[in-house]
PLY file of the C-alpha trace (Angstrom):
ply
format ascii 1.0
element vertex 353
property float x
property float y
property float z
element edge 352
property int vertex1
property int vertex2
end_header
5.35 -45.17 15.04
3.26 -42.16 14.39
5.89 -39.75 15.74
8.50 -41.83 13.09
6.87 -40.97 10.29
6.33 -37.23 11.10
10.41 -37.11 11.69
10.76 -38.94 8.24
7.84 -37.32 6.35
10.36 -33.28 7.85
13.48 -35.24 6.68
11.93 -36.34 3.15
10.54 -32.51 3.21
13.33 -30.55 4.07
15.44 -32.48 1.03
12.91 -31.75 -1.41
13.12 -27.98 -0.37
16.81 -28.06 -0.20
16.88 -29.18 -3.89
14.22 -27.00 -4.67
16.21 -24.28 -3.74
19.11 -25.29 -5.50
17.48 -25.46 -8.72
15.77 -22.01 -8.17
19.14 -20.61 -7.12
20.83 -22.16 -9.76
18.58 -21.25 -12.85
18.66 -17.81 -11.81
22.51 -17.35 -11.62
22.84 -19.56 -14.88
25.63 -18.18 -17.20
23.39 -17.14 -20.44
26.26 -15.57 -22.43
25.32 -13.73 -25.70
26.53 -14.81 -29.10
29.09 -12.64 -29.71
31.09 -11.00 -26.83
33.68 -8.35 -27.40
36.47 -9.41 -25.45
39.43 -7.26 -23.34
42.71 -7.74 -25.16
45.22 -7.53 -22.58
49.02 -6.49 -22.54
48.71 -5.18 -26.75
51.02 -5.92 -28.54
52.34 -2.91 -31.33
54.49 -5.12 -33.92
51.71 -6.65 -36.42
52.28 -9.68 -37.89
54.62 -9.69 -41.10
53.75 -11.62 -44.25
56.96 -13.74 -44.71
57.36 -14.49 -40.89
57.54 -18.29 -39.98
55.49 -18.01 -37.01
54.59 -21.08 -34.61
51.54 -22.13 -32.68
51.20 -24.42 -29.61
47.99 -25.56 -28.11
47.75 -27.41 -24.54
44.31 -28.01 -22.47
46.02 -27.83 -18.85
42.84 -29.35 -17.82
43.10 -26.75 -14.80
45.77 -27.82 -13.38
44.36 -30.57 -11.33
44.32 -33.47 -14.34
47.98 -34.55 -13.55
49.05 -38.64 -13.99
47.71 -39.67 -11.22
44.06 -38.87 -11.65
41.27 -39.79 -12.45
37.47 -38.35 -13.37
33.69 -39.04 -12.32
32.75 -38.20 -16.12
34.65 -40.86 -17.33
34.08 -43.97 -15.17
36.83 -43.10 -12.20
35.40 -41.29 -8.47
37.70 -37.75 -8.95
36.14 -34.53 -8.96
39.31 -32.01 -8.00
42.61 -31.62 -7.96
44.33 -33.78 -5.45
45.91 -30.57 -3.19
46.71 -27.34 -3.94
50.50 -28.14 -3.79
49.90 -30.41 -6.96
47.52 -27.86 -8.67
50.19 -25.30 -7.98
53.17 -27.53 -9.30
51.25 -28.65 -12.32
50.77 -24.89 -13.47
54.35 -24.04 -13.00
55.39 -27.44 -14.69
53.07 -26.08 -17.65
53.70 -22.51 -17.69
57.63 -23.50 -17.59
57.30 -25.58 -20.98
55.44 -23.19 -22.94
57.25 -20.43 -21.76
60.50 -22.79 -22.86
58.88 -23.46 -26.20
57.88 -19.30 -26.74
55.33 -19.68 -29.54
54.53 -17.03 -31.57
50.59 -18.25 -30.33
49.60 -20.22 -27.59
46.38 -21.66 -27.40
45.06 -23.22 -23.82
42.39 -24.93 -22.75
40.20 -25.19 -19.57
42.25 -22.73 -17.59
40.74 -21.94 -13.76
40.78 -17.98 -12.46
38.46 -19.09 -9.26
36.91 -22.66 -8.94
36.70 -25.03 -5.95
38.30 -27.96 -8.63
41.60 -25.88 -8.57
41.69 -24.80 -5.16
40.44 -21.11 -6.37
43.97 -20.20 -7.74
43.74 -17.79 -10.62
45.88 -19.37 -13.66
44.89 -17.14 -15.72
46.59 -14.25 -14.11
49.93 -16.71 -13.49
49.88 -17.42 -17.11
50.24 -13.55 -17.73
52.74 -13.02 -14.85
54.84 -15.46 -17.23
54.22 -14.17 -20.63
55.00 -10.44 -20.38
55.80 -10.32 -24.12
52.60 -11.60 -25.25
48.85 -10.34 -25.47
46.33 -12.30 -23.98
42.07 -12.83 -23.91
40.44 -15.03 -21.73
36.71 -16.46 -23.02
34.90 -18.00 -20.56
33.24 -21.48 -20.98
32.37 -22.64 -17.49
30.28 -20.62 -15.46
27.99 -22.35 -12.65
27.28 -21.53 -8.44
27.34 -25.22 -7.50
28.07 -28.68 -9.40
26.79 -31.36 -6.75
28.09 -34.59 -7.61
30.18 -36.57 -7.14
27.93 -36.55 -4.17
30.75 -37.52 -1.82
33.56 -34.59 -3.05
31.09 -32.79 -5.39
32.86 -30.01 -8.47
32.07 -27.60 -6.62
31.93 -23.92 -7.98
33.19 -22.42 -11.07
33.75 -19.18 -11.10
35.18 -19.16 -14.19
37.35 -21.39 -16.82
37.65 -21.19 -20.51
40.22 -20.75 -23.20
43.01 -18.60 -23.59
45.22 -17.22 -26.44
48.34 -15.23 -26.12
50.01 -13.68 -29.15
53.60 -11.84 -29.60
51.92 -9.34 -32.36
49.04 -7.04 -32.38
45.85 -8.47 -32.58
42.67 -6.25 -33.90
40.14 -7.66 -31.70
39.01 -10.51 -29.95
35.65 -12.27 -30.06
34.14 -14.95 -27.83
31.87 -16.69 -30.01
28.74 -19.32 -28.60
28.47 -22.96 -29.95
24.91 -23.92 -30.62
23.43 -26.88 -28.48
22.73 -27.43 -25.03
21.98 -30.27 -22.80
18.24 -30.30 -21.48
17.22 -28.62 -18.22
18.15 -29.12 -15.25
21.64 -30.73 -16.37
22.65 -27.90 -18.22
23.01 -25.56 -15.38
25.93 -27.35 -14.41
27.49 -27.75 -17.59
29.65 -25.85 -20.05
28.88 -23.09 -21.97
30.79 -24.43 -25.24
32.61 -21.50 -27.46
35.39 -20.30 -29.48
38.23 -17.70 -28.72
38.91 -15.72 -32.36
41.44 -13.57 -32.63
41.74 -11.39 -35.55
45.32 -9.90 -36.91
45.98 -7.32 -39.54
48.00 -8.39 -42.28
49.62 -6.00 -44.53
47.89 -7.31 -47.54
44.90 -6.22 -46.77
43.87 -9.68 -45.13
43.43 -11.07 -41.78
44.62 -14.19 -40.31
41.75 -15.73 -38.09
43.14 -17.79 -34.80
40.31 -20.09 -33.17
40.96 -21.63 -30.18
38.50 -24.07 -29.68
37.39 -26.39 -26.84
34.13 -28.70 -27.99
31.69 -31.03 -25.95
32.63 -34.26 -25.35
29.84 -35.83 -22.96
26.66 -35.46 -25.56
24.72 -38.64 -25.48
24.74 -39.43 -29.08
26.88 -36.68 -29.89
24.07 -34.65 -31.52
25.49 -31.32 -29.61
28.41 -32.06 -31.13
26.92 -31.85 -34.57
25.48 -28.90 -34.30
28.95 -27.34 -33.10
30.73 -28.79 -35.90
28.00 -27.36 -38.45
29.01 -23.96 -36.99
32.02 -23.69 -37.00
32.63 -24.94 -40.65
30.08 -22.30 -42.11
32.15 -19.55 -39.79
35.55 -20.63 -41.55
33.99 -21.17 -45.04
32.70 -17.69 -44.99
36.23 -16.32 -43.61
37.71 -18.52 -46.29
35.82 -16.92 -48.90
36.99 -13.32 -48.04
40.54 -14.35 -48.66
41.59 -14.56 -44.91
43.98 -17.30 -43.23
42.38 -19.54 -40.66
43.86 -21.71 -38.12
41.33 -23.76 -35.60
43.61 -25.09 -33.13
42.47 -26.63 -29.75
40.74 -29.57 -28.32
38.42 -31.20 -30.93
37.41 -33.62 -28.43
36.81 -35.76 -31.82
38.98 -38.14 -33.21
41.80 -35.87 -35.49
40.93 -38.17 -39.26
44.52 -38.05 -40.03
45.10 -40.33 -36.83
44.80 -43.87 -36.01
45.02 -44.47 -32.01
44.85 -48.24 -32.79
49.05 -47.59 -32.91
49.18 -46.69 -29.16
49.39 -49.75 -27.16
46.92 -49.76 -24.42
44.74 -52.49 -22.18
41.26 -50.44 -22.47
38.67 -50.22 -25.23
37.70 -47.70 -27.28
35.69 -45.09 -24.99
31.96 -44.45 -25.09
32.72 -40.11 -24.99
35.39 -40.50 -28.25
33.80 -39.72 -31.63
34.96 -39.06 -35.24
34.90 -36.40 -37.12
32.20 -37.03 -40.10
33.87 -37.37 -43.37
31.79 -34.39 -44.96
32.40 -31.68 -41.94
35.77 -30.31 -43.94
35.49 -27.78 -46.22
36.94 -27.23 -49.47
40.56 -25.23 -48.88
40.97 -26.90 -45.59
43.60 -29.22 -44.12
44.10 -31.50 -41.09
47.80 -31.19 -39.50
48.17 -33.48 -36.37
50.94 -35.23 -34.96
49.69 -38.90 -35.74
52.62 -40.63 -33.80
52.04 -38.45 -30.47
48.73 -39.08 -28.23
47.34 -35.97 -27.23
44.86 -37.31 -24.93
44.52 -40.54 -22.26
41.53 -42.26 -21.26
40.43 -41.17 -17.54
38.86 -43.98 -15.58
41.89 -44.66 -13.96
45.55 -42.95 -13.29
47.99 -43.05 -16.12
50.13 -46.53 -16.40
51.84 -46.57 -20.03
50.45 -48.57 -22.30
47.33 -49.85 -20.49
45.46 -46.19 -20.63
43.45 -45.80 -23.93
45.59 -42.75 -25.56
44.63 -40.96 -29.39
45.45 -37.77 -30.76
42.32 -35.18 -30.50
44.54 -31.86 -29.92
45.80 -30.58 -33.23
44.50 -28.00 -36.04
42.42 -27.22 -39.36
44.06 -24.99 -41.05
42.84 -23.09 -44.71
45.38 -24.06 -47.72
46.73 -20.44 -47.85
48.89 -21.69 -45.08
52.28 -23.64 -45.63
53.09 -25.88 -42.59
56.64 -26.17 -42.11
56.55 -28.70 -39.30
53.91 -30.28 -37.04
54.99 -31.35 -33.44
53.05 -33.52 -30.57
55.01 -33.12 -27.43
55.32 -36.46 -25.04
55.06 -35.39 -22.15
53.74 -38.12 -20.91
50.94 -36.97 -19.28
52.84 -35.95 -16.01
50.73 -32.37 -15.47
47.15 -32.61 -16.95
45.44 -35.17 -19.13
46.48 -34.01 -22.78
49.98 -33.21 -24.36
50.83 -30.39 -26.35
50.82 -29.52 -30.29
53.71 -26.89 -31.83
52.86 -26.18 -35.21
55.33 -24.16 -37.06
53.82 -22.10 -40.27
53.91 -19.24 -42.75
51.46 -17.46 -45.00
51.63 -18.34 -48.71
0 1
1 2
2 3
3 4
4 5
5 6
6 7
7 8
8 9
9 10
10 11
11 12
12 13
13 14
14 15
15 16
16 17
17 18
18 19
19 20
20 21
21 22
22 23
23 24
24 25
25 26
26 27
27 28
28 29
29 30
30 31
31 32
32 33
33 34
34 35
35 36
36 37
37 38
38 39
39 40
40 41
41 42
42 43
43 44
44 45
45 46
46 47
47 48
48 49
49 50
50 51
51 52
52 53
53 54
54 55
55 56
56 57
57 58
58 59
59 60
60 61
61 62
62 63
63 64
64 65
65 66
66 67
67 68
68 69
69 70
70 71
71 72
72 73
73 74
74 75
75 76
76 77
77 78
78 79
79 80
80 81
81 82
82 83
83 84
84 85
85 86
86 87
87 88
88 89
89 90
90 91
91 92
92 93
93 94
94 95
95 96
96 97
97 98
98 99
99 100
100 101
101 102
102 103
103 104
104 105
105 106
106 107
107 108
108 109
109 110
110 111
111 112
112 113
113 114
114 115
115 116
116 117
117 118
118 119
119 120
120 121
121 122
122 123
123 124
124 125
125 126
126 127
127 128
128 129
129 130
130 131
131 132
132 133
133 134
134 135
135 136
136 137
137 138
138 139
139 140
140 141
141 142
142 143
143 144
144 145
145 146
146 147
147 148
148 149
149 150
150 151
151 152
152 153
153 154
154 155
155 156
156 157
157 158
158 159
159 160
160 161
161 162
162 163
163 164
164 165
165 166
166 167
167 168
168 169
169 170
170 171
171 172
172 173
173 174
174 175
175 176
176 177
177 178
178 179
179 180
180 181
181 182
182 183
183 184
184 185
185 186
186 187
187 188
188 189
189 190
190 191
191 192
192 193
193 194
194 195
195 196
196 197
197 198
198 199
199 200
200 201
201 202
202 203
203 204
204 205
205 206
206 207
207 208
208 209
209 210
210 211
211 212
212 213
213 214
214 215
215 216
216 217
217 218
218 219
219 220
220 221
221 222
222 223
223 224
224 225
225 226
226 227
227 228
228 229
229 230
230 231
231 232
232 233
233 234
234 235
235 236
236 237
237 238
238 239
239 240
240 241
241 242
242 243
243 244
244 245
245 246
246 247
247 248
248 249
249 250
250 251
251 252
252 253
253 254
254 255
255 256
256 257
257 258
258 259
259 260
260 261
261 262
262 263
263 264
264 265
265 266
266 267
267 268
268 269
269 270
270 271
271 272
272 273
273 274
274 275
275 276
276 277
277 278
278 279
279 280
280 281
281 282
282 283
283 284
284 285
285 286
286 287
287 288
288 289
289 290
290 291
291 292
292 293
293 294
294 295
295 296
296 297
297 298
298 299
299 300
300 301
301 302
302 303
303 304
304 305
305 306
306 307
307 308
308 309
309 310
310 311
311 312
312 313
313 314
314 315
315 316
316 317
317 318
318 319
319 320
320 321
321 322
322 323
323 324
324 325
325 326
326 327
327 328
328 329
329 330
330 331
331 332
332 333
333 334
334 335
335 336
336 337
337 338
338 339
339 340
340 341
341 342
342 343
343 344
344 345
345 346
346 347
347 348
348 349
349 350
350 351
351 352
C-alpha cells in the first residue's frame, strides 16, 4: 500500500509540474502586441483610388480553412478542434480563393486566415491567397498568436503560429495599421486566446481626404459580453474622430454581433438562439453612420453540429458600417451554403459622394 501511494503521490507530482511548466512556458511566449503596429504592405499598388470610381468590397471569414459543412466546434457545444485532413483544408482554400478571385473586388476583406497552425495542418493561406491575387496589395494583422492550446483534451488546438485578418486592395494604399482592441480574458485563459484587432488601411484620395478600410474580426466567447463592450466603445470613438476630419469609413468584417438591420427569426432552423450571439446596443452607432447588410442572406451557422439546412441556427453577423459620405449602390450576401467554412460572403458595391 505504502509503495502505491509513493507511485501515485510521482504521478499526481509529475502532472502538477507538467502544467506548471506549461503555464511558465506559455506566459513567457505570450503574444503582447503593441497598440499600434506599422504593418508591411505587400505587392503596392501605383493607381490611387479615383473619386467617381464605383468600387466594390467583399468580406469572407474562411474560418481557416478547416470550418467546412461538415464540422463542428468545442467552443460551441460540438467535440472539433481542427480541420478534418489536410486534403479538405486544402480544397476549402482553393474553393474560397476561386470565388473571390471570380468575384475580383476592388477590396477584399478576410477573416481568420492560417500562415502556420496545427488547426490547418500548418499550410500558409496567407501566402496562397497572394499567389492568387497578383493584381492586388495585401497586409496581414495578426490576431492569434499562442505555443500550445490544450483542449479539447482528446485532439487539443494545438499551435498557432499565426492567424488574423487580411485585406487586399487593387489601388495604392498609404499605409497600413494593425490596431489592438481593449479587453482581455483573465489569466491563465487568456494565453490561449485571441489577441482581438483591426486591419486599417488608409488610401489617398485626390480631394485631399482619405478613405479608411477596417477589417474587423471581434470576440465572440466573453462571458457576459463585457469584452465586447469595451471593443465596441473603441472602435466607434476611432471612426467618429475619422468622421470628423472629413474622411470615408467602411468597417467591414465579422461583427460577431447581431447586424440591427437583420432579423434571423426569418431563417428556418430547429436550434435556439445561441448563448455566444449578442446585439449590437442601440446607442453604439454614431451620428453619420449606416448599417448595410444583406438581411435575406445568413452569414453565419450555429456550430454544435454539421450543417443540415434549416435545422442549424443561421443570422447575418458579416456585413459593414459605413459613414454617410458613402453611396451604396448594391449590397450582396452570397449563399454559399456553407460548403467551405462556417460564414458566407458580403459584396458591397459603392462610390464616394
Amino acid at each position: 500500500m505504502k509503495k502505491g501511494f509513493k507511485t501515485l503521490f510521482k504521478i499526481v507530482l509529475a502532472f502538477i509540474c507538467i502544467l506548471l511548466g506549461y503555464l511558465l512556458l506559455m506566459t513567457i511566449t505570450d503574444y503582447r502586441p503593441e497598440d499600434i503596429i506599422s504593418l508591411e504592405i505587400e505587392n503596392q499598388q501605383e493607381e490611387k483610388l479615383p473619386i467617381d470610381e464605383i468600387a466594390t468590397v467583399t468580406t469572407y471569414n474562411i474560418g481557416y480553412c478547416g470550418m467546412d459543412k461538415e464540422q463542428d466546434f468545442f467552443m460551441d457545444g460540438g467535440t472539433g478542434s481542427r480541420s478534418s485532413s489536410r486534403e479538405k483544408t486544402l480544397e476549402n482554400l482553393e474553393n474560397i480563393t476561386k470565388f473571390l478571385v471570380d468575384k475580383d473586388s476592388t477590396f477584399v476583406f478576410i477573416q481568420e486566415v492560417d500562415t502556420n497552425a496545427t488547426r490547418s495542418f500548418n499550410i500558409d493561406q496567407y501566402e496562397y491567397l497572394k499567389e492568387n491575387f497578383k493584381d492586388h496589395s495585401s497586409s496581414f494583422a495578426i490576431n492569434y498568436k499562442t505555443l500550445w492550446v490544450p483542449v479539447p483534451l482528446l485532439k487539443p488546438h494545438g499551435k498557432v503560429n499565426s492567424a488574423g485578418l487580411v485585406t487586399l486592395s487593387k489601388y495604392n494604399i498609404q499605409s497600413t495599421n494593425r490596431h489592438q482592441l481593449p479587453g482581455k480574458e483573465s489569466w491563465p485563459r487568456q494565453l490561449a486566446e485571441l489577441d482581438r484587432c483591426i486591419l486599417e488601411s488608409r488610401l489617398p484620395l485626390e480631394n485631399g481626404k482619405e478613405l479608411i478600410l477596417i477589417n474587423n474580426h471581434l470576440s465572440a466567447y466573453d462571458k457576459g459580453g463585457n469584452i465586447r463592450v469595451q471593443q465596441l466603445k473603441f472602435l466607434k470613438e476611432y471612426i467618429t474622430k475619422e468622421y470628423e476630419r472629413g474622411n470615408y469609413i467602411i468597417v467591414g468584417g465579422d461583427w460577431n454581433h447581431l447586424i440591427p438591420t437583420t432579423d434571423p427569426s426569418i431563417f428556418k432552423t430547429t436550434e435556439e438562439w445561441p448563448d455566444w450571439l449578442q446585439t449590437i446596443p442601440e446607442d453604439f452607432v454614431p451620428k453619420g453612420f449606416i448599417w448595410i447588410a444583406d438581411e435575406n442572406v445568413p452569414t453565419v451557422r450555429s456550430v454544435a453540429t454539421s450543417y443540415v439546412k434549416d435545422e442549424n441556427f443561421t443570422a447575418v453577423i458579416d456585413g459593414y458600417l459605413i459613414s454617410d459620405n458613402i453611396e451604396v449602390l448594391d449590397i450582396k450576401g452570397h449563399s454559399l451554403d456553407f460548403s467551405y467554412t462556417d460564414h458566407n460572403p458580403v459584396t458591397m458595391k459603392f462610390k464616394l459622394k
